[in-house]
Z-matrix of the N, CA and C atoms (Angstrom, degrees):
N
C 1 1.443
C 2 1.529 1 108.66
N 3 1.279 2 118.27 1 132.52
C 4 1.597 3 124.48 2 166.37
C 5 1.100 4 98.34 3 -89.77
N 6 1.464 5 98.77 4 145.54
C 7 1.676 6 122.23 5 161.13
C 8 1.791 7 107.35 6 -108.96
N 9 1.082 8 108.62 7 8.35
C 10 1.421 9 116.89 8 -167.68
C 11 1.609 10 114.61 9 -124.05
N 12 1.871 11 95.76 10 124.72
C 13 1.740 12 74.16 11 -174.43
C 14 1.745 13 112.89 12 -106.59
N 15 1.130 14 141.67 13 -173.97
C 16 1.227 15 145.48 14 151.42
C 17 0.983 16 102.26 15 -9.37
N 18 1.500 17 131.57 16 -91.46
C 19 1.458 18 158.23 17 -136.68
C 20 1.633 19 78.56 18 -62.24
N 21 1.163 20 110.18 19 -85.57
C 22 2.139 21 119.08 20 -168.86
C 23 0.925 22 105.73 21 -29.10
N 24 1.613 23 128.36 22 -48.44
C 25 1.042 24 125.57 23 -158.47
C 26 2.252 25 104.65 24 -71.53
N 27 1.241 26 94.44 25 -40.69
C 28 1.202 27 87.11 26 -157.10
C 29 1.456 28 101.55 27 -102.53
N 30 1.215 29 114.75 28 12.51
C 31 1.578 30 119.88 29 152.60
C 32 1.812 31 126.30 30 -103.86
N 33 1.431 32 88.78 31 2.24
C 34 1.961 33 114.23 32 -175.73
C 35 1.372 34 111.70 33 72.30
N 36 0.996 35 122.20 34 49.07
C 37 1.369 36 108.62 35 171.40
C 38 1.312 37 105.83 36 -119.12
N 39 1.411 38 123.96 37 -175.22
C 40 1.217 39 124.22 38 -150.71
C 41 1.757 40 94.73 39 -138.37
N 42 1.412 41 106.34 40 -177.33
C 43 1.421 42 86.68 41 -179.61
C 44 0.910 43 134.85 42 -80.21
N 45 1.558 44 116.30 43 18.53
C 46 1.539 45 110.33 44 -172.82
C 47 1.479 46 108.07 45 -127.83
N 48 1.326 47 98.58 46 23.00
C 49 1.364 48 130.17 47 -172.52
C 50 1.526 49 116.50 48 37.19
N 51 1.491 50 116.99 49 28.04
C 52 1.470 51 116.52 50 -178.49
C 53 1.726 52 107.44 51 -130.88
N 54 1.077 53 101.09 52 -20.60
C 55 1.531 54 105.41 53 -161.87
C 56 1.510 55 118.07 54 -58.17
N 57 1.507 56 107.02 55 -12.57
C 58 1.966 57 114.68 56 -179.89
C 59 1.197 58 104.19 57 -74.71
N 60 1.660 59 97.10 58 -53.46
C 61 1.695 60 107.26 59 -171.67
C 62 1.650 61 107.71 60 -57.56
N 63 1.264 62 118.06 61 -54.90
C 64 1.417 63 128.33 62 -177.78
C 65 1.702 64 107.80 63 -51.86
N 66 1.851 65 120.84 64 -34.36
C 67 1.498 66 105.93 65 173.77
C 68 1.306 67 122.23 66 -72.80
N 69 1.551 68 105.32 67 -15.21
C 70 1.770 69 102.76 68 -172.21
C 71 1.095 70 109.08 69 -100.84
N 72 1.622 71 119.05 70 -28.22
C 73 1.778 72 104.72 71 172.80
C 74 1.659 73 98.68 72 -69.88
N 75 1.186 74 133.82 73 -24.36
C 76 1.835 75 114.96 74 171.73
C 77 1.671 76 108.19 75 -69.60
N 78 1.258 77 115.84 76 -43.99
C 79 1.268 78 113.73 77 164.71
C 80 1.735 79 133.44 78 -51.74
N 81 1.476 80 101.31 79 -42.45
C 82 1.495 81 86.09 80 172.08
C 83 1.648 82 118.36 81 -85.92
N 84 1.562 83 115.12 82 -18.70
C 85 1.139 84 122.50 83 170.72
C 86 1.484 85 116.33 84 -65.70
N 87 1.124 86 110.47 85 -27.14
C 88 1.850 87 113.02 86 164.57
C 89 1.392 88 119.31 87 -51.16
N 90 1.464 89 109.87 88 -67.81
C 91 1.424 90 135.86 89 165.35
C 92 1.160 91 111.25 90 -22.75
N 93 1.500 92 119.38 91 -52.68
C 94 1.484 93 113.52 92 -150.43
C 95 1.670 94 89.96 93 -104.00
N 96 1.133 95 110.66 94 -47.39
C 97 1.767 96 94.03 95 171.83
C 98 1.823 97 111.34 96 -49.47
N 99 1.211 98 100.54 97 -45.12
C 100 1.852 99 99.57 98 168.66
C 101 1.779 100 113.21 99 -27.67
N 102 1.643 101 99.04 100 -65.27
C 103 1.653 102 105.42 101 -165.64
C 104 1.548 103 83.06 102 -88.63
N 105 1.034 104 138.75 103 65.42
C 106 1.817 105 122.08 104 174.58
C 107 2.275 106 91.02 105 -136.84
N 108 1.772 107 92.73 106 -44.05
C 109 1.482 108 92.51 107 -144.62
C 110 1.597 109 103.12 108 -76.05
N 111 1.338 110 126.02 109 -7.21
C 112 1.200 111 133.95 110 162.95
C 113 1.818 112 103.93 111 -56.90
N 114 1.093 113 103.88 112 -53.77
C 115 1.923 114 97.10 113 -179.02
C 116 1.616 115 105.78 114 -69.11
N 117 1.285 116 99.50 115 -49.28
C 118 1.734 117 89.47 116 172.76
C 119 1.115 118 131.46 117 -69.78
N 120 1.086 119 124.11 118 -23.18
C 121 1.960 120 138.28 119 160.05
C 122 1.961 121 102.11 120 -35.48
N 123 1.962 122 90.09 121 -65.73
C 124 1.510 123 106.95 122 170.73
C 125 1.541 124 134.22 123 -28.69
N 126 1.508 125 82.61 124 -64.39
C 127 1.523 126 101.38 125 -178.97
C 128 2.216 127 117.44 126 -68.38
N 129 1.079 128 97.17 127 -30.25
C 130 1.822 129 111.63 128 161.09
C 131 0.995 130 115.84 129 -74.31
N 132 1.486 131 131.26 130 -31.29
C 133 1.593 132 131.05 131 173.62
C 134 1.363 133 114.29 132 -70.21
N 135 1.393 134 107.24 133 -35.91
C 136 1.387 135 121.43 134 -157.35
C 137 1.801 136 88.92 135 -74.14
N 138 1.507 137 112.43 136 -56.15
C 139 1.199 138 129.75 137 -155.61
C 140 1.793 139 92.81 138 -60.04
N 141 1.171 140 119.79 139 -19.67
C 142 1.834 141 129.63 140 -162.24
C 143 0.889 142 113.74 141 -68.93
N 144 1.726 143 108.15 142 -45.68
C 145 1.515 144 145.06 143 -152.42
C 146 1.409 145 94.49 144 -64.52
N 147 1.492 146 113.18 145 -57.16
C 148 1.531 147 122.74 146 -150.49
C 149 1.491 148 131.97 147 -74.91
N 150 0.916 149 115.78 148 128.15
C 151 1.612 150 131.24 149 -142.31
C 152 1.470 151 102.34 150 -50.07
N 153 0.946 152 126.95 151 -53.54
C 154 1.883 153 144.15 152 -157.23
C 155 1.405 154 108.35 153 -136.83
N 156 1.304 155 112.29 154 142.34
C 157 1.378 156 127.88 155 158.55
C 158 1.532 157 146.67 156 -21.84
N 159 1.687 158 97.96 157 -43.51
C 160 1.487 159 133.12 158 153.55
C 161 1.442 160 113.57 159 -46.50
N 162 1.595 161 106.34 160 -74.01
C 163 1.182 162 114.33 161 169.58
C 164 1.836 163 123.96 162 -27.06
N 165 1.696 164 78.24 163 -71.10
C 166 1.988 165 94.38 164 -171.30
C 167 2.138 166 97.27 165 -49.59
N 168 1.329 167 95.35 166 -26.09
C 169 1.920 168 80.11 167 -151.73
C 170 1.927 169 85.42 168 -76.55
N 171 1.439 170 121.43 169 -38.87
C 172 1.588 171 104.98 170 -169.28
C 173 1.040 172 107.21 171 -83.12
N 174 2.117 173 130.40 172 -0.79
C 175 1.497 174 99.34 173 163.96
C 176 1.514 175 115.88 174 -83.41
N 177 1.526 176 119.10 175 -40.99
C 178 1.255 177 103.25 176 145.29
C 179 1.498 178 162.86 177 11.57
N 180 1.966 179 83.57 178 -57.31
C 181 1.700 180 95.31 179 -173.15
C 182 1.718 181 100.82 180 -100.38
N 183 1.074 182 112.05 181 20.93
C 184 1.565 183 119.25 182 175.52
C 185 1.607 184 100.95 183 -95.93
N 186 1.708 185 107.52 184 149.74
C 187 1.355 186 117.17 185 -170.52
C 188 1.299 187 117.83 186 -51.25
N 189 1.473 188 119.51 187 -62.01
C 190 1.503 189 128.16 188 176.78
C 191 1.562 190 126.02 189 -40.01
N 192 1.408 191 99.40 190 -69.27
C 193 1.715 192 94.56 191 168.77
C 194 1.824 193 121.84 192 -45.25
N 195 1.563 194 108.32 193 -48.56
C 196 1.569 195 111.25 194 -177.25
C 197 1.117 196 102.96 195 -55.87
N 198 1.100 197 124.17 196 -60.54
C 199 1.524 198 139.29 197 165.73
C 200 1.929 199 127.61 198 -7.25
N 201 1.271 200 88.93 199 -46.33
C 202 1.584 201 126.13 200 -161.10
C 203 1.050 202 110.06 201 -102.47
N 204 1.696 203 133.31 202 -20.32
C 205 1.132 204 134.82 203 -152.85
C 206 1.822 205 79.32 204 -135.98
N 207 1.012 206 142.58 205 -34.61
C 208 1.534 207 128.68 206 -171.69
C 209 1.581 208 100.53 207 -88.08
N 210 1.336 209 112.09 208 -21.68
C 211 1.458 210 95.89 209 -178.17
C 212 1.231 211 109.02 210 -107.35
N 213 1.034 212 140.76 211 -13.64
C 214 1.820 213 135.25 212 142.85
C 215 1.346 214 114.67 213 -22.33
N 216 1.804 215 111.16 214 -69.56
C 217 1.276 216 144.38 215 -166.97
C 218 1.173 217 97.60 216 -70.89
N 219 1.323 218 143.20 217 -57.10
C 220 1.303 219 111.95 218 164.03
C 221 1.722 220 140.50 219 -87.40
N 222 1.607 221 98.63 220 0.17
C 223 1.707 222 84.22 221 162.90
C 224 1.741 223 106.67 222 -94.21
N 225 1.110 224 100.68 223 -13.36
C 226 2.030 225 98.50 224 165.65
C 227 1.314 226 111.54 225 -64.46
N 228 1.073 227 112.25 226 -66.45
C 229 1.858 228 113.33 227 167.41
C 230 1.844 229 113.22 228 -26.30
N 231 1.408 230 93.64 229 -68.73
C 232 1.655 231 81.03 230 -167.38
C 233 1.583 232 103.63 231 -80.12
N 234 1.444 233 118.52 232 -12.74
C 235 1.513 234 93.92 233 165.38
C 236 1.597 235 110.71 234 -60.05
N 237 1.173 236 113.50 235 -51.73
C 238 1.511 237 115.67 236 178.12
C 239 1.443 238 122.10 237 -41.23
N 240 1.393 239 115.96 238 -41.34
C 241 1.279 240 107.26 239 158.29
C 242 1.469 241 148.54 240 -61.68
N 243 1.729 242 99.58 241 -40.56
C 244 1.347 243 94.07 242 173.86
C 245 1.613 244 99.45 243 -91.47
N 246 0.900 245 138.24 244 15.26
C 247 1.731 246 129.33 245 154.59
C 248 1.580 247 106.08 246 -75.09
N 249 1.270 248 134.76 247 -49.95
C 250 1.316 249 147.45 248 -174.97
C 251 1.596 250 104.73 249 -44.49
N 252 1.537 251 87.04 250 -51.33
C 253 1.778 252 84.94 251 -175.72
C 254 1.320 253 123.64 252 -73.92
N 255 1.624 254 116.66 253 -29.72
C 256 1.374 255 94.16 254 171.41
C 257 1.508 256 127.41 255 -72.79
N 258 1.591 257 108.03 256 -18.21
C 259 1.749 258 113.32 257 179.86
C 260 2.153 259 96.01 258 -77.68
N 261 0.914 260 99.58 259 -5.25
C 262 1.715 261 97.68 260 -171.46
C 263 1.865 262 87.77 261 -85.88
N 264 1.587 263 112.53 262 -80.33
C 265 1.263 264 111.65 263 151.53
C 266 1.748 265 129.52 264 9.62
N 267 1.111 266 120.57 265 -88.95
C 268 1.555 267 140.49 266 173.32
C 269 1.537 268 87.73 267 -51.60
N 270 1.185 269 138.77 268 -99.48
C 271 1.614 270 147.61 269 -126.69
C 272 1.789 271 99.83 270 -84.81
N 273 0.578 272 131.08 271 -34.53
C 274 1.671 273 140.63 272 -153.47
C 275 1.459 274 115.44 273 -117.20
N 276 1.833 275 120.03 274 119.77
C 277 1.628 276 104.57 275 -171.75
C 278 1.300 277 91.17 276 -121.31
N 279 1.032 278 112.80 277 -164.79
C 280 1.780 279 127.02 278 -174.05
C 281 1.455 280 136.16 279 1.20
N 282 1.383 281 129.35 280 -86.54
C 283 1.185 282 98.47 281 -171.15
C 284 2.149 283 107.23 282 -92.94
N 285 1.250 284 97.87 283 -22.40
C 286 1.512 285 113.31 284 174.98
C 287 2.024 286 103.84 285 -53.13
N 288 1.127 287 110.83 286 -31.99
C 289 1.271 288 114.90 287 -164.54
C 290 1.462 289 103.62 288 -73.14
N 291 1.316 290 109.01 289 -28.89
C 292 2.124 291 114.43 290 -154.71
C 293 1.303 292 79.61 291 -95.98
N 294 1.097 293 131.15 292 -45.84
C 295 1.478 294 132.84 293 -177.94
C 296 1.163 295 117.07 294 -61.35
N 297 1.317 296 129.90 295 -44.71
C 298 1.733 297 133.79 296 163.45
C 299 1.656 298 107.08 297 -63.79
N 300 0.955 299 121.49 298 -47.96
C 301 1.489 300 119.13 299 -166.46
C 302 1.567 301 105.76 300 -66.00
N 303 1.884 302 117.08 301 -49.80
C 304 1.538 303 99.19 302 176.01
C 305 1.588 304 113.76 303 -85.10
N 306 1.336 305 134.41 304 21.01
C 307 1.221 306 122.30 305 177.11
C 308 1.785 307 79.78 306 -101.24
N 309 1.558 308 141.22 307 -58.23
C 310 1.269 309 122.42 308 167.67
C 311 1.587 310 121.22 309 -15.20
N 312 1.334 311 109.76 310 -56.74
C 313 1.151 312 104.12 311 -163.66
C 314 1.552 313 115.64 312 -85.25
N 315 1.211 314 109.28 313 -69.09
C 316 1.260 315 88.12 314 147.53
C 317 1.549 316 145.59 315 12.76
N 318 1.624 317 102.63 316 -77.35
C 319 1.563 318 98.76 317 177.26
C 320 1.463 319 117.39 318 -52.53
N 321 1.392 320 93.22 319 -45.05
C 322 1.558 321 111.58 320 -168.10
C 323 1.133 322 105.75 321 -34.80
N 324 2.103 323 118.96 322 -73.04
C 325 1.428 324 132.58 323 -143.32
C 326 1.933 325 79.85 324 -78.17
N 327 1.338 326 116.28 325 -23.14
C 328 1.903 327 99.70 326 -165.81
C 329 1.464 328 81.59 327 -75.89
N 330 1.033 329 161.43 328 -42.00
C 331 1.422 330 157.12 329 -131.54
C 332 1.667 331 86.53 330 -98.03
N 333 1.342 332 145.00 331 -45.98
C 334 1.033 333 134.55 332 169.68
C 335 1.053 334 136.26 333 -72.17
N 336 1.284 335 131.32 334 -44.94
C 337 1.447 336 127.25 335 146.10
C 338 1.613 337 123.87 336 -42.94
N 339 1.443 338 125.91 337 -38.46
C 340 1.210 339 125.64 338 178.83
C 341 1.789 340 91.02 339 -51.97
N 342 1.253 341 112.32 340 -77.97
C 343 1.546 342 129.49 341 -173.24
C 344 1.810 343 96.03 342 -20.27
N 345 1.280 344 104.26 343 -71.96
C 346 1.659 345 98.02 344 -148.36
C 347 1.432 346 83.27 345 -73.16
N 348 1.366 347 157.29 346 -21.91
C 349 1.462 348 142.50 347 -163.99
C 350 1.407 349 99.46 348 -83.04
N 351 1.351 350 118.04 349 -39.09
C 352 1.454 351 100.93 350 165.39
C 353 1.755 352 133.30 351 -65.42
N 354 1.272 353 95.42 352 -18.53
C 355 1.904 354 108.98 353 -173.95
C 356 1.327 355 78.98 354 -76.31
N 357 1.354 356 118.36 355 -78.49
C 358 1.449 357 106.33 356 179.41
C 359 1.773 358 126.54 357 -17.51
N 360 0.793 359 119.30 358 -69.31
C 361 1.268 360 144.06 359 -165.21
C 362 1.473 361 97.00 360 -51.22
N 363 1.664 362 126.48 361 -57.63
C 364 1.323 363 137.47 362 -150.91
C 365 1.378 364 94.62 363 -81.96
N 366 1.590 365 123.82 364 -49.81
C 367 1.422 366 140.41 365 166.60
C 368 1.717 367 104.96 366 -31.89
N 369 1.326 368 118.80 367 -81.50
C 370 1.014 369 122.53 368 154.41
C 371 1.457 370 144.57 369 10.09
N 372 1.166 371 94.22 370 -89.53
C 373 1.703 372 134.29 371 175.19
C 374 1.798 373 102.28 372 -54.08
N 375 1.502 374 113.35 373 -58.83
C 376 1.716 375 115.76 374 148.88
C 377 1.432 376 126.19 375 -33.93
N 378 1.426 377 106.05 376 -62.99
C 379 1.633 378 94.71 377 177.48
C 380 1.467 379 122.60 378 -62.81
N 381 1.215 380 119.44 379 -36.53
C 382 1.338 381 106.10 380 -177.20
C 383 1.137 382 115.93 381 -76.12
N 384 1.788 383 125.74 382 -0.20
C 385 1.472 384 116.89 383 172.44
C 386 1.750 385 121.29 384 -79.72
């Protein structure tokens, strides 16, 4: 039995007609967190280094680091998410599954908003000094 028709086949899709698109946005989102975590490694070391609190919060509130650290955190996040779902997917059926998939997600988007509300926040907290 095919699950595959002409058309899928010869436009690459699969039978659920998402699964190409879904390997290459994890694929290029790999990649770029690849060439990303060297600056963000940087930018956390740098932030390690610094003597006091003061310090850490105004290097922080400079463009580059926020910069570097919100967009890591959120293409890690949603890589994390749509990776979650396919291992949620495979291992997990019925009601355990709906239940794993929105506590996945979930964390994820709370893990991103926490992130940028704090850049926000530190950004912030700078200007008005």
């Amino acid at each position: 039995m095919h699950y595959i028709t002409p058309r899928k086949a010869a436009m690459g899709l699969g039978p659920s007609g998402t699964g190409t698109q879904h390997h290459w946005w994890m694929t290029v989102s790999a990649v770029a967190l690849a060439l990303l975590t060297p600056s963000f490694l940087m930018v956390i070391g740098t932030a390690l280094r610094l003597p006091g609190r003061p310090e850490i919060i105004a290097y922080l509130a400079q463009p580059y680091p926020a910069i570097v650290i919100g967009v890591f955190m959120t293409l890690g996040m949603t890589h994390y998410i749509r990776g979650t779902r396919i291992m949620i997917d495979d291992y997990l059926h019925h009601t355990g599954r709906k239940v794993a998939l929105i506590a996945a997600k979930l964390f994820g988007w709370l893990v991103i908003a926490v992130t940028l509300f704090a850049l926000a926040r530190v950004s912030l907290a700078t200007a008005l000094i």
